[in-house]
C-alpha positions as CSV (number, residue, x, y, z in Angstrom):
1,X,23.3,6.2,10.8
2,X,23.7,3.8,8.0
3,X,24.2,0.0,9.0
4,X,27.3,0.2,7.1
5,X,28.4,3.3,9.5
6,X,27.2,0.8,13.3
7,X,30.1,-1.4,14.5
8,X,30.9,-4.7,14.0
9,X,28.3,-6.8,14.8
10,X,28.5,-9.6,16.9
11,X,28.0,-13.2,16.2
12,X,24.9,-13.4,19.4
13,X,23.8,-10.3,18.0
14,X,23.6,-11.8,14.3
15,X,21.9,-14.9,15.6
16,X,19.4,-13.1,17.3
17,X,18.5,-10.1,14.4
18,X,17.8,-14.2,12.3
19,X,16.1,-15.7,14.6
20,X,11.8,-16.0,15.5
21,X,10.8,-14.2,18.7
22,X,8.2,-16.3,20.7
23,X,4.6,-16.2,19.2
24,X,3.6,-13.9,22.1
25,X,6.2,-11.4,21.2
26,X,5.3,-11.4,17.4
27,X,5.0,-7.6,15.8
28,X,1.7,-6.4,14.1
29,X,2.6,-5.5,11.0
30,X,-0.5,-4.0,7.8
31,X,-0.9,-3.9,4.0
32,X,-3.1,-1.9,2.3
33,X,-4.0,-3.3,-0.5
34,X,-6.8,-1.0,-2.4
35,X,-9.9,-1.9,-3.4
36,X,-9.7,-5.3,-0.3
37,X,-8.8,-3.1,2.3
38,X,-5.9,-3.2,5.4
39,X,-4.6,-6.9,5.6
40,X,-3.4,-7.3,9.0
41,X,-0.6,-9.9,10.0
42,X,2.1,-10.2,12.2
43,X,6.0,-11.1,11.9
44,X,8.3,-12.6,14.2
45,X,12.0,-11.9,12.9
46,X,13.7,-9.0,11.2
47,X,14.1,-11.0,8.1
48,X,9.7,-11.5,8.3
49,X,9.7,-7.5,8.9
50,X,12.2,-7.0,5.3
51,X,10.2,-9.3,3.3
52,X,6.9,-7.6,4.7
53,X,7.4,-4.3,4.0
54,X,9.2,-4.5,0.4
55,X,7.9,-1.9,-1.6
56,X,4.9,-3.1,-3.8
57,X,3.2,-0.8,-6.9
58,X,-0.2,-1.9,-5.6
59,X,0.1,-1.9,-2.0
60,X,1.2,0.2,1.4
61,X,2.6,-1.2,4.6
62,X,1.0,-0.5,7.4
63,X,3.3,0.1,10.5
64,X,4.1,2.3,13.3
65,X,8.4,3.6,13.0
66,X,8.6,4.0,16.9
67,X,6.8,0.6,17.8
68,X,8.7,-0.8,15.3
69,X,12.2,0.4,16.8
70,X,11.0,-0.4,20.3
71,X,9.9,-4.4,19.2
72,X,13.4,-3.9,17.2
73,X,15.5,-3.1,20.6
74,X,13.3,-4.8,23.1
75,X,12.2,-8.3,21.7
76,X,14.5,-8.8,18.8
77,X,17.2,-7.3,21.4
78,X,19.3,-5.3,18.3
79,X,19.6,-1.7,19.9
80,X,22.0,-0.7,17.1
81,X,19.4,-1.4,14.8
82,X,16.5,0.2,16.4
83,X,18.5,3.3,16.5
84,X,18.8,3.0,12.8
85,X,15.4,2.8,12.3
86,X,14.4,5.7,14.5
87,X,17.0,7.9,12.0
88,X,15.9,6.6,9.2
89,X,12.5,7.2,9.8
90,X,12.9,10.7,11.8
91,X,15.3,12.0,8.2
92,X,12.3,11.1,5.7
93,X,9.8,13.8,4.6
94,X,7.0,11.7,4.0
95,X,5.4,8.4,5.8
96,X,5.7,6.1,2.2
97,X,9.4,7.4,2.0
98,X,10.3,6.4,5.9
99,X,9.0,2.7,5.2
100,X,11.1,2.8,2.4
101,X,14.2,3.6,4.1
102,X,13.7,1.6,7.4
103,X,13.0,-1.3,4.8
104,X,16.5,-1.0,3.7
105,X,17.7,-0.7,7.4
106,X,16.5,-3.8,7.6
107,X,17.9,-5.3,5.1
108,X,20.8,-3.9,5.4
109,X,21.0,-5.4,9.0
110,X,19.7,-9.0,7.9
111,X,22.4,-9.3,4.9
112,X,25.4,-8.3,7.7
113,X,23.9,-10.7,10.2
114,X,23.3,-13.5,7.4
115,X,27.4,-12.7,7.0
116,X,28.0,-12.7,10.3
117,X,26.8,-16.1,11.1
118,X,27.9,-17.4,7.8
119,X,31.6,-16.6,8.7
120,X,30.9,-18.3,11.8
121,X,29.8,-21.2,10.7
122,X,32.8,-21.0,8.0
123,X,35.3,-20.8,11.1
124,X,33.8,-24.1,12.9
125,X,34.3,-26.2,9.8
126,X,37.4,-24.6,8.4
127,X,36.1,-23.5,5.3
128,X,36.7,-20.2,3.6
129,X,33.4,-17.6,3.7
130,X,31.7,-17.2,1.1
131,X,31.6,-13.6,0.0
């Protein structure tokens, strides 16, 4: 299920897929990055989790696909999106490939929110979207 296949999203469910969870409910998120070793950090929105695990020549992300889906539905509170992420991953043959394709879940979920809110926004002040 492609983000472009989910429903319309909604304009609470836009603001919360942008939006910083509370430190405590932050998501541990890895790089390896050969010959330093695992770099270990942690994110706090989806658009921290797209720009994390962008595909890099010299590195891997390190995450975990399920607890990825589950911080997705439970903290971030975007169940549509976690399911995408659970097919995305379960569809790929390899680990490298599912990070790949749940990366551009994710940003295909951040650019519709970014729209989203930015039509919203658009409709407050009466100007036209951009887009």
């Amino acid at each position: 299920m492609s983000t472009s296949a989910m429903a319309p999203m909604d304009p609470e469910t836009a603001r919360r897929i942008l939006a910083c969870v509370p430190y405590s409910s932050r998501f541990p998120i890895g790089c390896l990055v050969p010959p330093v070793g695992l770099l270990q950090s942690s994110v706090r929105s989806l658009p921290e989790v797209e720009l994390a695990m962008r595909p890099e020549d010299r590195s891997l992300v390190g995450v975990h696909p399920e607890r990825l889906a589950t911080w997705i539905e439970n903290a971030i509170g975007d169940p549509a999106g976690a399911a995408a992420v659970r097919e995305a991953a379960s569809l790929a043959p390899s680990y490298v490939e599912a990070c790949e394709a749940i990366q551009r879940v994710i940003a295909e979920r951040v650019a519709s929110a970014r729209l989203v809110v930015d039509s919203v926004s658009h409709e407050r002040t009466g100007e036209p979207a951009a887009g």
